[in-house]
N, C-alpha and C positions, 0 to 999 in steps of 0.2 A: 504493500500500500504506500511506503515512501515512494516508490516513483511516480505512482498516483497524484500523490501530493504534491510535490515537488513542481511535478509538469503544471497543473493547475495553479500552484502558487504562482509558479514564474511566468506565467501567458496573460492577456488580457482577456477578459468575458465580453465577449463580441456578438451576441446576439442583437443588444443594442446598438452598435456599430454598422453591421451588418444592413440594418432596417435603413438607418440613415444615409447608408450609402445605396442600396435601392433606390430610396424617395428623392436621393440626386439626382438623378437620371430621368430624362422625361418618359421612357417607357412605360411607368405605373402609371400616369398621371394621363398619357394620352392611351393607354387600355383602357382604362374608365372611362376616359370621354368619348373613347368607341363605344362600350359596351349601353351607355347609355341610349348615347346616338341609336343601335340597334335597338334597344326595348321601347327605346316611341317609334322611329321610324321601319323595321322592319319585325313584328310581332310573328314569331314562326318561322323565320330565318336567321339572314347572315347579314352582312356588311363587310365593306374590304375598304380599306384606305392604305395610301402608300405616306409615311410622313416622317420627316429628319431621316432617310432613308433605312428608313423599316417596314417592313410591307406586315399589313395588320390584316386579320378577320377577325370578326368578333360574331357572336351569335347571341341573340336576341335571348332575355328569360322570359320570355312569353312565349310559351310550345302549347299546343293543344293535342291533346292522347289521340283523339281520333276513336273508330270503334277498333279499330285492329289493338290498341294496348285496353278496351276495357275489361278486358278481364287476363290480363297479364298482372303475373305476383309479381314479385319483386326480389322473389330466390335469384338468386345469380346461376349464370350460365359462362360455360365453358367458352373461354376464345379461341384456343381452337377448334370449335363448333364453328366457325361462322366460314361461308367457303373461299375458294380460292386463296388459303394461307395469307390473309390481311393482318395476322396478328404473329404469324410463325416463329418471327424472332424473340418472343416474351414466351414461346414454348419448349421445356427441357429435351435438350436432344443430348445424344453421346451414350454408350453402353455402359461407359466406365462413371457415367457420375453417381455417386451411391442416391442423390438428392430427385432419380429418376420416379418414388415409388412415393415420393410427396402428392399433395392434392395438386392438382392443375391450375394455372392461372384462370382467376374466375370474375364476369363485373357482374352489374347490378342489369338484369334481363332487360328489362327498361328502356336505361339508357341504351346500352347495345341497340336495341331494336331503333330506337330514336336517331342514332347514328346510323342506320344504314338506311332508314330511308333517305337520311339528307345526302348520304355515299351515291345513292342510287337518283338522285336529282341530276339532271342534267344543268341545269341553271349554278349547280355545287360543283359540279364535274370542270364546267367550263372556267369559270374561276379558280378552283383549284391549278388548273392547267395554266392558267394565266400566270399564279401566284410566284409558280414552281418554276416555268423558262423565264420567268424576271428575277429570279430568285437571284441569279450571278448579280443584279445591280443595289442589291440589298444586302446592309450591314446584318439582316436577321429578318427571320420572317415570326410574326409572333401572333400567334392563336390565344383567343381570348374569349369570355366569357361570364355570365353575373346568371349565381344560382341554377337551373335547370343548363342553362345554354352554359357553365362552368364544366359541367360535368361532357357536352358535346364536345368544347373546347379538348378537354384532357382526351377524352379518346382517338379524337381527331387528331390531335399530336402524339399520340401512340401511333396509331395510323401511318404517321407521317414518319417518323423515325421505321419503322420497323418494315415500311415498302418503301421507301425509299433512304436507304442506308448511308448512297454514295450521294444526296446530295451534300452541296459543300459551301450552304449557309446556315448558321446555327439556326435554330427551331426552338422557339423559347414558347412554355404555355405560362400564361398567366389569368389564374381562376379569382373570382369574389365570391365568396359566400360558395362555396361547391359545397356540395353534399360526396361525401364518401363512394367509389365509383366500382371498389375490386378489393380483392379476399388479400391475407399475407404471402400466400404463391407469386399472386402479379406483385406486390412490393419487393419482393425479394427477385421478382426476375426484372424489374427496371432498376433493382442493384448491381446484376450481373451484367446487364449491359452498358452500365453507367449512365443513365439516364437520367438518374433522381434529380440531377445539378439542368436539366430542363424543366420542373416543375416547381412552379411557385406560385401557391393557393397563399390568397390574402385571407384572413379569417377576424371578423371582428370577437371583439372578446365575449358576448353575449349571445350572436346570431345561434339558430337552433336549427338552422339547415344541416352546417356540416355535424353537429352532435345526431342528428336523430336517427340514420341507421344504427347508430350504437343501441336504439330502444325498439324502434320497428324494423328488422334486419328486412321482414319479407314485404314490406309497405312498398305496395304496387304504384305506375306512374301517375296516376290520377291520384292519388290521395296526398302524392310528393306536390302535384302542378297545384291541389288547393292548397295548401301549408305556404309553397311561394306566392301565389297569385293574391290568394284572401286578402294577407295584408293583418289579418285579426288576430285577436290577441288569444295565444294557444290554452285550451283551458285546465284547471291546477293540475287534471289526473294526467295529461298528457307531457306539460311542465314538469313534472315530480317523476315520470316516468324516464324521460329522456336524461333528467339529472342524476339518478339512481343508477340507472344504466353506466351512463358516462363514468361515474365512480366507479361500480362493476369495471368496465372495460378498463380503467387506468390501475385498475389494484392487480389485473392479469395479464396487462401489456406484455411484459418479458413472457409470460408461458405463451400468450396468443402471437406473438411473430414468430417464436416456433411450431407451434399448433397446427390443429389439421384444415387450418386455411378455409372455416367454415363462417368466420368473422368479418367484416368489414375491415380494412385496416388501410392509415395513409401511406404515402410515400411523397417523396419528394421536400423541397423547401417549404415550411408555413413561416409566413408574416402575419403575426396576430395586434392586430391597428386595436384604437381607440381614441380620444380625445386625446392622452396626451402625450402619443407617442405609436411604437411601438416594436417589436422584438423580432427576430428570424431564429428558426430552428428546423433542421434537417436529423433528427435523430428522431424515429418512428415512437419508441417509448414515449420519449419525452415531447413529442408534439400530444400523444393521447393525457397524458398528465396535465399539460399545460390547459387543455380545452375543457378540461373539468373542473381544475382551480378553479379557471376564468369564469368558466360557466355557474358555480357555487355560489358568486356572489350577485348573480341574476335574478330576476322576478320575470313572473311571465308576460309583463307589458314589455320590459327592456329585449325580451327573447324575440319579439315580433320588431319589436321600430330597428334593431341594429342592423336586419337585416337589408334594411333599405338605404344604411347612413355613410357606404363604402365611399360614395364620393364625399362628404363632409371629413369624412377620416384620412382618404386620400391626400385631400388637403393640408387637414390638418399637418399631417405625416411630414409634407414637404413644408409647413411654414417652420417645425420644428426642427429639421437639419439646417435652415439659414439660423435660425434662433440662437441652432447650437454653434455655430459659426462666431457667432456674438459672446459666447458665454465661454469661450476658451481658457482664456485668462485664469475664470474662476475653479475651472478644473484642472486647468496646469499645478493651481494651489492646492487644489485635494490630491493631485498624487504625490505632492511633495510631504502631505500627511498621512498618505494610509496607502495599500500596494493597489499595483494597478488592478488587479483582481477584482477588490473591495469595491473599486471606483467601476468598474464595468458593472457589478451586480448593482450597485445603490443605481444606476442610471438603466439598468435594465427594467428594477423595479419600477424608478418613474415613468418611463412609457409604456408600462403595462397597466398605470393606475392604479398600482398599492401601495400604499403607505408602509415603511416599516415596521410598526405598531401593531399593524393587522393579523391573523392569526393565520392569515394566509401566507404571509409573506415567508414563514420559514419552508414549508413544502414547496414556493413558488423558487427559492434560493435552491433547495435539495435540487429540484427539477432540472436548472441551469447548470448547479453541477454536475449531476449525471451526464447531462450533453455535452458539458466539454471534457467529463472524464473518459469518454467515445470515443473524442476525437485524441486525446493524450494516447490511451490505448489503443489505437490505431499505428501512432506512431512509435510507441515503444516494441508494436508488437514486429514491426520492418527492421526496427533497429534488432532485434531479438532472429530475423529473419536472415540478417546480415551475416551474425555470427553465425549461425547455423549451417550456412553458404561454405563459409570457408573451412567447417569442419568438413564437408565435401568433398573439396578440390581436391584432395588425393585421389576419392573415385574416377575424379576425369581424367587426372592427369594420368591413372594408369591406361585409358582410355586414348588418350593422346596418343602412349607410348605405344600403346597395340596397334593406333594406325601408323605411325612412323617404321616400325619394327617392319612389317606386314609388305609397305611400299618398299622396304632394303632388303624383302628378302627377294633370293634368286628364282622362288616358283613365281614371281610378277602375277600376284593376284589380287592384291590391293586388298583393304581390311573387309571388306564385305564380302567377298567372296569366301575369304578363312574361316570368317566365322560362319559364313553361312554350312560351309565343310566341317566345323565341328573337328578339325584334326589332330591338335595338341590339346587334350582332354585335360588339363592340369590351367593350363595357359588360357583357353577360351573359358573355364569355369571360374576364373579369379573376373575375368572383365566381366562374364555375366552378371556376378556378383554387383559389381559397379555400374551393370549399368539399370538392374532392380533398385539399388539404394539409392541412384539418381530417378526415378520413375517415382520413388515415393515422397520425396523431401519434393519436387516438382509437382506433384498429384496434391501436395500440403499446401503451398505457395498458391493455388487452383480454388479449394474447397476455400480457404480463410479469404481471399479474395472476391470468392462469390457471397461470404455470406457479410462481406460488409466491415471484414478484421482490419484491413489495410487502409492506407491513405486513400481517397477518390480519386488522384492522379498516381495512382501506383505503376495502373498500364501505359502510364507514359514517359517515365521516369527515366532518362535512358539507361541506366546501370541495369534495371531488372529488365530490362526491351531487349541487351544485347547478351546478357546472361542467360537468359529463358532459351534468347534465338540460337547461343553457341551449342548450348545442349541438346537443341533440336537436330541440328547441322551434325552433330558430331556424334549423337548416339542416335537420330532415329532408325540412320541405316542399318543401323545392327537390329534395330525391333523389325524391319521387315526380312532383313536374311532368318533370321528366328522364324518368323511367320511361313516363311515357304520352306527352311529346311524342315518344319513340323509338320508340314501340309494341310497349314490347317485356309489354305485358300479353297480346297479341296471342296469344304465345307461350308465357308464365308462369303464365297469369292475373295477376288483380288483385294490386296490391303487398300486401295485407295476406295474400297465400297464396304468390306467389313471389317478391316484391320488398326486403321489407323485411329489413337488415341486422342480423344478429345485435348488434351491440355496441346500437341501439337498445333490442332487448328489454332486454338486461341492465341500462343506464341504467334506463330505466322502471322494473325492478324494483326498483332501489336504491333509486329515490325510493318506490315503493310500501310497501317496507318501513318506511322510514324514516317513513313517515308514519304506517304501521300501528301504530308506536312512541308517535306524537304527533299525536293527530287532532287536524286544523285545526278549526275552527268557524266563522269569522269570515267573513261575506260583503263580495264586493269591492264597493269604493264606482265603481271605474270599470274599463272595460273592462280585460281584461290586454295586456300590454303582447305575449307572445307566446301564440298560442293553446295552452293547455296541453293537447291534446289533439295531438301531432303527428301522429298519422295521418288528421287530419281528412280532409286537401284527399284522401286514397285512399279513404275511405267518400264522399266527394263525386263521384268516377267513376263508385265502385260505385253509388249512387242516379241519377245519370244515365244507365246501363247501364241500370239498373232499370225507369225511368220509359219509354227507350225498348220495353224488351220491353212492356212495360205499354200502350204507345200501340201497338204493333203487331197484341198479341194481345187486343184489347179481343171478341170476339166467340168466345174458349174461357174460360168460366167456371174450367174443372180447371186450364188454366194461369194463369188472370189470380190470383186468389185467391193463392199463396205468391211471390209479386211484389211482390202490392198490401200485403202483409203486413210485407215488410222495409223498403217506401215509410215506410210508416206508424212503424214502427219505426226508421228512422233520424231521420224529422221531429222526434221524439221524444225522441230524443239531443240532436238539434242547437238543437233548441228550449231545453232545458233547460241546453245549457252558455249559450247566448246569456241566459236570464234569470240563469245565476249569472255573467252576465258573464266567463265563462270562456275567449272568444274575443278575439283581437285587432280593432283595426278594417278591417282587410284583408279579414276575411271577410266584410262589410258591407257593401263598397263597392260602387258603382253597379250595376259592369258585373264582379262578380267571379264565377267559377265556381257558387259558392251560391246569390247573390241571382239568378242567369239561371235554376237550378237549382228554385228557390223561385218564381219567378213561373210558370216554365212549371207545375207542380206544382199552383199555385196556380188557373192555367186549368182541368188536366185535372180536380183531384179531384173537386168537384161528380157531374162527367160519373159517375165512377167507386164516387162515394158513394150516388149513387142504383143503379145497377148491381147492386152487391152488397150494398148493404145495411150497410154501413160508415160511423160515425159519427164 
């Protein structure tokens, strides 16, 4: 717990910080005067403006059910239920993840349904399309939304991230007043994709929108559109029910974000505004804490009017960052009297509108600690990761030394070929060894990552970008000579459809990203040291596979042709890493899988170029 402390003592409490540096930014201030704009002028749609170059929709809180939702509940439904993979990327894929056999990412039936008729609008379709090839002349494109039209907003920007991946202008959603949208499956899979850092739901301190799935989980879309539309003051049994609740859900937070995902639960950024101020938090526990504090000190008239006051708060928000601009001075003097800690929480308190005194204020205090003891432990647990790394490096380095050893010896078979031969049973059993204890300490690094242990910019860090990627580069080829010396392609198919381990993908992708950031340019002056292509030596089967169909079926034209098509197709590939010297010299060598690969190849195609006609 000293390092608990410690980190917490030495950091400032920035939650308050955080808010004001939002309410800088004209973003907040012109989503609201969008979202307005939409609830008079467009009642049951959308709106789009482009402004300080940020391309905006925002959607209207005035939806109407229609007959098709009245008699839809409000049980959540599966997204990947809904078709053509709209949501696929927030779906757990890979064999190897133990986290497969969790509940599925799940929203609220409702909205979903709410969402694909406006998906399925042509009027939505075309604007969208508009939004997206303007998208390069926009600093960000930002979805937005007040109450019902909160909740389109966030799926709409789920939507947008998870089919459209590669665009390459940030996608920011920014909610008022949302109501709760998905179970703790979908929060924990907008962790693994790093998402959370795109959503930020403003939440006033009182409204009883975003609390009341916490009391009616199964409260279908029409009982949601009267609660926002009414406007009326909600009455004591349903008041006292949603505050009870609320308590319930913040006393079981930590068991319900591990739980069977049966719960409503947030994600992402909450800004909780009120008059005189207010706070940002990004840790799931403690936003469900905080909205129950806040909410404790409600009556059921304040539970109705807050939910209308987003623009009043708004404002306020930003006249309180100039204020505090004003007020430096006097806070330069209170950290010269108490740490900066001290002075982050007494100023988080005032823009939450508690008093010291209050009885709330020590669990509203616990609450901010826990969420920066998150983030402490986040970064103790990297540092902790660090060490762990280097008690490794033996594993690799003997790794290292089996491909160096391997490329000097006189059979010229290059280390994947050896191992795949299994031949010095003493010598390949010591590297196996090394390369299961690097599979596990990587497969760790994978899990604490997905569930939120690490910093939010872990996958971009470049130390663990080029760490994660050496490991890939320099053992995966050993996991696919294993895979085909066992035969278990036999079974699976080929590695590159049943074999290959998820923490691979993810690595490659870190580096893809991170390149996507900084394109290289520079051509190598010598070969690479490892081939940057780790899946080589398994398109190297798959071409073997190949060539043999290819040499059997030489006398059915219908079959030889999309054969001779992928032959040609991989030569191609492999051709091209070898001129940009993109392979190690392993793949080179005399007697290695490739060059046996390449000469036989090299025999048939002639035969095969006259044949069909292929040049």
């Amino acid at each position: 717990m000293d390092g608990y402390e410690d980190c917490i003592s030495d950091q400032f409490e920035t939650s308050e910080m955080l808010a004001s540096f939002l309410a800088s930014t004209p973003i907040l201030s012109d989503a609201w005067r969008l979202c307005s704009h939409a609830n008079a002028a467009a009642p049951g749609g959308f709106v789009t403006e482009v402004a300080g170059g940020v391309g905006y929709l925002a959607f209207s809180a005035v939806q109407e059910a229609g007959s098709a939702y009245g008699t839809t509940k409000g049980s959540m439904v599966r997204l990947d239920a809904v078709g053509n993979g709209l949501f696929s990327a927030l779906n757990i894929q890979g064999k190897d993840d133990e986290a497969t056999e969790e509940m599925p990412a799940m929203v609220h039936a409702g909205f979903l349904q709410l969402f694909m008729g406006f998906r399925e609008n042509a009027n939505f379709q075309n604007q969208m399309s508009i939004l997206l090839e303007s998208g390069s002349n926009f600093r960000s494109i930002v979805i937005t939304g007040h109450s019902i039209g909160a909740a389109l907003a966030a799926l709409t920007s789920l939507w947008l991230l998870c089919h459209f991946p590669s665009i390459q202008v940030p996608v920011l959603c920014i909610t008022f007043g949302s109501p709760l949208i998905g179970n703790a499956p979908l929060s924990r899979a907008i962790l693994r994709q790093r998402w959370g850092g795109s959503f930020c739901h403003v939440v006033s301190k009182y409204d009883i929108l975003p609390r009341l799935l916490f009391a009616t989980p199964s409260a279908g879309l029409p009982f949601l559109l009267h609660v926002c539309h009414s406007g009326s003051i909600p009455d004591q049994g349903l008041f006292s029910l949603v505050l009870s609740s609320t308590e319930k859900a913040a006393e079981a937070i930590d068991q319900q974000l591990e739980g069977d995902g049966s719960c409503f639960t947030p994600f992402g950024t909450y800004l909780f505004c009120c008059e005189e101020g207010g706070i940002c938090l990004d840790n799931g526990a403690s936003v469900v804490k905080m909205m129950h504090l806040l909410f404790s000190r409600s009556s059921p008239r304040q539970t109705a009017e807050d939910h209308f006051r987003y623009g009043e708060y708004i404002r306020r928000l930003c006249f309180q960052f100039l204020k505090r601009g004003l007020q430096g001075r006097q806070e330069d003097a209170m950290l010269n009297e108490s740490s900066s800690y001290n002075v982050g929480v007494s100023l988080a308190l005032q823009s939450s509108g508690i008093d010291a005194d209050e009885m709330v204020s020590g669990p509203v205090i616990d609450c901010l600690a826990a969420a920066r003891q998150s983030g402490c432990t986040r970064n103790l647990n990297v540092t902790q990761l660090a060490i762990r790394l280097s008690k490794i490096s033996p594993n690799k380095a003997q790794i290292e030394w089996y491909k160096s050893t391997c490329e000097a010896s006189p059979e010229r078979l290059g280390y994947y070929d050896t191992f795949k031969q299994m031949r010095t049973t003493k010598r390949e059993h010591a590297v196996n060894m090394s390369r299961v204890s690097l599979a596990a300490f990587w497969n760790g690094v994978i899990a604490m990552w997905e569930r939120n242990e690490l910093p939010h910019d872990f996958d971009r860090m470049a130390k663990w970008i080029y760490a994660a990627n050496s490991y890939r580069l320099l053992v995966e080829p050993l996991d696919i000579a294993d895979y085909y010396r066992t035969e278990q392609h036999l079974e699976r198919g080929h590695y590159m459809e049943g074999g290959r381990e998820r923490r691979y993908r993810i690595f490659e992708q870190w580096l893809k990203e991170k390149e996507a950031r900084k394109r290289r340019s520079r051509r190598r002056s010598g070969f690479a040291a490892l081939t940057q292509d780790s899946c080589f030596w398994a398109r190297v089967e798959e071409a073997k596979q190949w060539s043999e169909a290819a040499r059997s079926g030489q006398g059915d034209p219908a079959k030889l042709r999309p054969v001779l098509e992928r032959i040609y197709e991989f030569e191609r590939y492999a051709t091209g890493l070898i001129d940009n010297r993109e392979v190690s010299v392993d793949v080179l060598a005399e007697n290695s899988s490739y060059s046996k690969w390449l000469q036989e190849w090299t025999a048939l195609k002639p035969w095969f170029q006259k044949l069909n006609g292929y040049s």
